[in-house]
C-alpha positions, 0 to 999 in steps of 0.5 A: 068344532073339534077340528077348528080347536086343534088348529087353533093348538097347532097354531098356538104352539107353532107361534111359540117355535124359536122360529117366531120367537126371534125374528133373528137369530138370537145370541148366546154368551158362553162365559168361561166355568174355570178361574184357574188353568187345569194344567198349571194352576195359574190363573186365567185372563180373558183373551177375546170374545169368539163368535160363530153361528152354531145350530142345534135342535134345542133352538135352531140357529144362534150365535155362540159369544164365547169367551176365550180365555188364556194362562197367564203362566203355560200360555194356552188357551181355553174357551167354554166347556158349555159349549163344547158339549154341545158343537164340536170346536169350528163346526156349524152344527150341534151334536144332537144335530149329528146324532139325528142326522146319522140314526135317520139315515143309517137306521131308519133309512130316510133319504137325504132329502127326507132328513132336511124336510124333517128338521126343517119342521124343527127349524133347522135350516140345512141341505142335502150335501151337509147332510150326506156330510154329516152322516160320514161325519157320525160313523167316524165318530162312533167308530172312535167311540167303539175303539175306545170302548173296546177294553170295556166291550172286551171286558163285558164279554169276556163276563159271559165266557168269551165272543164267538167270531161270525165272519162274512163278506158281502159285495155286488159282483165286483170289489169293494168286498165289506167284511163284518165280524160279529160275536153271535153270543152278545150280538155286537158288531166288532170291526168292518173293512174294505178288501179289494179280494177276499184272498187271505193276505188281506183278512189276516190284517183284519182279524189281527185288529180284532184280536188286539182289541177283543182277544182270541175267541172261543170259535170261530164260524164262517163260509168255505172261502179259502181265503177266511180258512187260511186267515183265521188258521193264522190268526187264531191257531188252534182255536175251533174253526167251524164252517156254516153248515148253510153254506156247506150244504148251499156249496155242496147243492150248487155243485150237484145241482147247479149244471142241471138246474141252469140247463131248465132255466135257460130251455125255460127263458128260450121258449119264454113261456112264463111271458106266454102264460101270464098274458094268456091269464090276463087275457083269460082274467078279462073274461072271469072279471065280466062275469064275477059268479064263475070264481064262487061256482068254480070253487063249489065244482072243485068241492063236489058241491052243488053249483049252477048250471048256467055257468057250465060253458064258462068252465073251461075258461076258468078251468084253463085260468085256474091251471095257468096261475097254479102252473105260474105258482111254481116260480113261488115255491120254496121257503126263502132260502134261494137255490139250491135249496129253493128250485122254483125253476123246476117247479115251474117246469114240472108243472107246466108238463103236468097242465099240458098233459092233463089238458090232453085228457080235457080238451076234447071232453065236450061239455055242452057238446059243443067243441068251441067251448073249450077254446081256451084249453086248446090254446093253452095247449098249444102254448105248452107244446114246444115245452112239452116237446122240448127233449133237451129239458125232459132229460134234463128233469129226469135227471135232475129229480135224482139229485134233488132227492139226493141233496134233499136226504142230506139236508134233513139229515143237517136238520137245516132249511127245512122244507116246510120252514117259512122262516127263510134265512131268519131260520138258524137251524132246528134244535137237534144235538150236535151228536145226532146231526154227526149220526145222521150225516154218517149214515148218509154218507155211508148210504151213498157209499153202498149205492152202487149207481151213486158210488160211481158217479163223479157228481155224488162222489165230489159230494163224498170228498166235500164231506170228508174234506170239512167233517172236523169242521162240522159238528161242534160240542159245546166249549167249556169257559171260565167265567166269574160264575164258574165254567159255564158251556156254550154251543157255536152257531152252526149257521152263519146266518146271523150275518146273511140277515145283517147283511140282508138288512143292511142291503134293504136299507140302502136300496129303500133309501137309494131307489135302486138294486144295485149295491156297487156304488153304495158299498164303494161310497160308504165308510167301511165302518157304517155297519158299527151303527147297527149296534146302537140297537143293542141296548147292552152295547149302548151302555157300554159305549155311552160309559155311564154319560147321559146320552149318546150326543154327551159320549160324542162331545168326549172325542177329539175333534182332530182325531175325527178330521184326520179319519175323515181325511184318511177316508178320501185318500183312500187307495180303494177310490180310483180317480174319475179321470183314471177311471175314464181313462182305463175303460178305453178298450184299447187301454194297453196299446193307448199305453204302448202308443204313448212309450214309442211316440215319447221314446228317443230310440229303443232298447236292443234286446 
């Protein structure tokens, strides 16, 4: 009874949708709200009656009536402010439209497909291409809005004792790189670009921008990039510069480790023996799962409780099972940071030495007295051999463990990424004096001096130079700024990772919309300012740009519609895209010579050198 009376709701409500209250279309007059002409204060006569087809969320479709009027003195024309604030002049739909089109996409990541059948139920009819359209259509949009709140983002900023510049850059192995700069104090977003390069000739333009709407900031933090040093040297002369310490320490660890670390993983992928131990688990697991008990008894062994004697000559299936999982566990160790300070390569491989030579001590202990029992340990036995007789990758561990120890020393002493953290790159560092983290590196470093063994090997000793090289760099005191309250201090960042996650996010956005990894064609496709609609999270930001109007769709309706079309033009003839035809052309293999070919076969003579 319940159910039928909840469809007969829906029902009810469904037949009160524009949809069923008219049959078609239905036409709205939009008169003019002015006699006068705000420009020469002549009157107004009507001129003609305009209509177009216009759709928004309130009803669906209509056709707009508008009234266009003109000056009886300056001649110029105008039509209905009404109607204005809700359709951008010559477009078909709405600016809440617009809005929703551009928030589902850009922020609750729905595919273009998923928008259409969302407003469909809203009875707006529109198709996958007119969505993708609209989309770029909203980042330019917002991207005026942003410009134009710039003395007022400025401003409020400036409140707080200034903005922190975070800078960073994304790519997918290959140009376009996308570069956002943040204020980590009021988490805005400021500017977006395209480079081809991330050299410093082509930042510096970039942070110019930033200065000229935003002012100097109080610091600066980013990666180790020469071009960035280079470009923020420029720019912002004399301002305090400082380098992430994730990425310094992630650069020192890639450098120590990262010869080491390649030569295990690729012993491991030649003998694939993660492939090897995963199907002897499934093939073991088809054993434990027809007889369920093993798991319970199993565990009551591991704990030195009582357990039934029946499953004793199953104990070396499940002993071998419970060994392969912890092995291939390894590939899962670590606190989400990625390598180098994550190694679940070595990991993997200790382990796997490890189980192979525990299962030398197992395998020929008889727990029935009978020796088929422990097939199962034979066999993965054997599987391990050719790891465990791998020279080249025990060396290589031996190694190796020096170096983690090394590396790992200087981390705690950074107090960054600690190994037991679970928080991966969501963490910023932990909380510890800046003086304090200084001590501690110079004790470091002091102790890597008086070693003698690591003294003298060219591996610690490019670490050594890498301190050196950055130190001023590093350690930050608190920056002292006026503000209306008086001086207030305020402490950088030591970490980047404020952008790592807001590229992170912004990556498992477009993958969840676009079904696949890769990055290239996405980064290559976007407009450079699409990561502007991350801030229309931050409720500070939003007051400001909106500048007291009651909605997002009412800050919109304020923008020139012509300074929107030349953006979006200037977007197509951007240098960044390469012609489909050219690039046909230019990935023949023979492409230089194609070019020779084509100079000797259309030459009259040639030249005399």
């Amino acid at each position: 009874m319940i159910r039928c009376l909840a469809d007969e709701l829906s029902r009810f409500v469904a037949h009160w949708s524009p949809a069923f209250l008219f049959a078609e279309p239905p036409t709205v007059s939009f008169g003019l709200e002015r006699e006068d002409c705000p420009r020469c204060s002549k009157p107004l006569k009507v001129l003609k009656t305009k209509r177009r087809s216009v759709v928004t969320l309130h009803i669906g479709k209509f056709v707009a009536a508008e009234t266009i009027g003109i000056c009886t003195g300056c001649q110029r024309s105008y039509g209905s402010q009404e109607l204005a604030r809700l359709v951008p002049a010559t477009c078909n739909f709405g600016y809440d439209i617009l809005v929703y089109v551009g928030q589902a996409l850009f922020l609750r990541y729905r595919r273009s497909q998923e928008i259409c059948d969302e407003l469909a139920a809203q009875n707006v009819c529109i198709s996958p291409s007119e969505v993708e359209y609209l989309a770029r259509k909203f980042v330019v949009y917002l991207a005026i809005a942003h410009r134009q709140a710039a003395p007022a983002i400025k401003q409020a900023m400036h409140a707080r004792g200034g903005y922190i510049l975070h800078l960073d850059a994304t790519c997918d192995g290959k140009e376009p790189f996308l570069m956002s700069s943040l204020d980590s104090i009021s988490q805005i977003v400021l500017g977006n670009v395209k480079l081809p390069s991330e050299k410093a000739e082509m930042i510096i333009p970039f942070l110019e921008q930033i200065k000229r709407l935003f002012g100097e900031p109080i610091a600066s933090v980013h990666d180790m990039g020469a071009g960035i040093l280079n470009a923020v040297a420029k720019v912002f002369p004399g301002r305090p510069d400082f380098i992430c310490h994730y990425h310094f320490l992630s650069d020192i660890g890639k450098d120590l480790l990262g010869r080491d670390y390649d030569t295990i993983r690729k012993r491991l992928r030649k003998h694939g023996i993660a492939g090897h131990v995963r199907r002897h688990a499934r093939r073991l697991r088809q054993i434990i799962d027809d007889h369920p008990q093993l798991i319970d008894d199993f565990r009551r062994r591991v704990e030195r409780e009582s357990a039934s004697d029946s499953s004793v000559e199953w104990m070396p299936v499940i002993s071998a099972y419970g060994l392969v999982l912890w092995a291939l566990d390894g590939k899962n160790q670590g606190g989400g940071y990625g390598f180098p300070f994550d190694r679940p390569h070595v990991v993997f491989a200790q382990r796997l030495l490890l189980v192979y030579q525990h299962l030398q001590k197992v395998k020929k202990l008889q727990l029935r007295g009978q020796w088929r029992d422990n097939r199962p340990l034979y066999k993965l036995s054997s599987e391990l051999e050719a790891v465990f007789d791998d020279q080249v990758l025990r060396r290589t561990l031996t190694e190796i463990e020096p170096k983690l120890q090394t590396f790992d020393e200087l981390r705690e002493a950074m107090r960054i990424a600690p190994k037991s953290g679970s928080q991966g790159l969501n963490a910023d560092g932990m909380d510890t004096d800046m003086r304090t983290i200084e001590a501690n590196v110079r004790a470091f470093r002091q102790r890597l001096v008086d070693d003698p063994k690591r003294a003298a090997d060219k591996d610690y000793q490019k670490m050594l130079q890498q301190i050196d090289k950055y130190w001023e760099k590093l350690f930050a005191d608190p920056i002292q700024v006026d503000t209306p309250e008086g001086k207030v201090a305020i402490q950088p960042q030591r970490t980047n990772n404020i952008m790592e996650r807001f590229f992170r996010d912004l990556k498992t956005g477009y993958r969840r919309k676009s079904g696949h990894n890769g990055m290239s064609k996405t980064l290559q496709a976007m407009l450079a300012d699409t990561p502007l609609v991350k801030n229309l999270q931050n409720e500070s930001y939003v007051k400001i740009l909106l500048d007291g109007k009651p909605s997002l769709e009412a800050r919109l309706a304020e923008i020139d519609i012509e300074s929107v079309r030349k953006q979006l033009n200037d977007s197509r003839k951007s240098l960044e895209k390469i012609p489909v035809t050219i690039q046909q052309i230019i990935a023949k293999p023979r492409f230089p010579q194609l070019i020779t070919d084509l100079f000797r076969a259309g030459a009259t003579h040639e030249a005399v050198a």
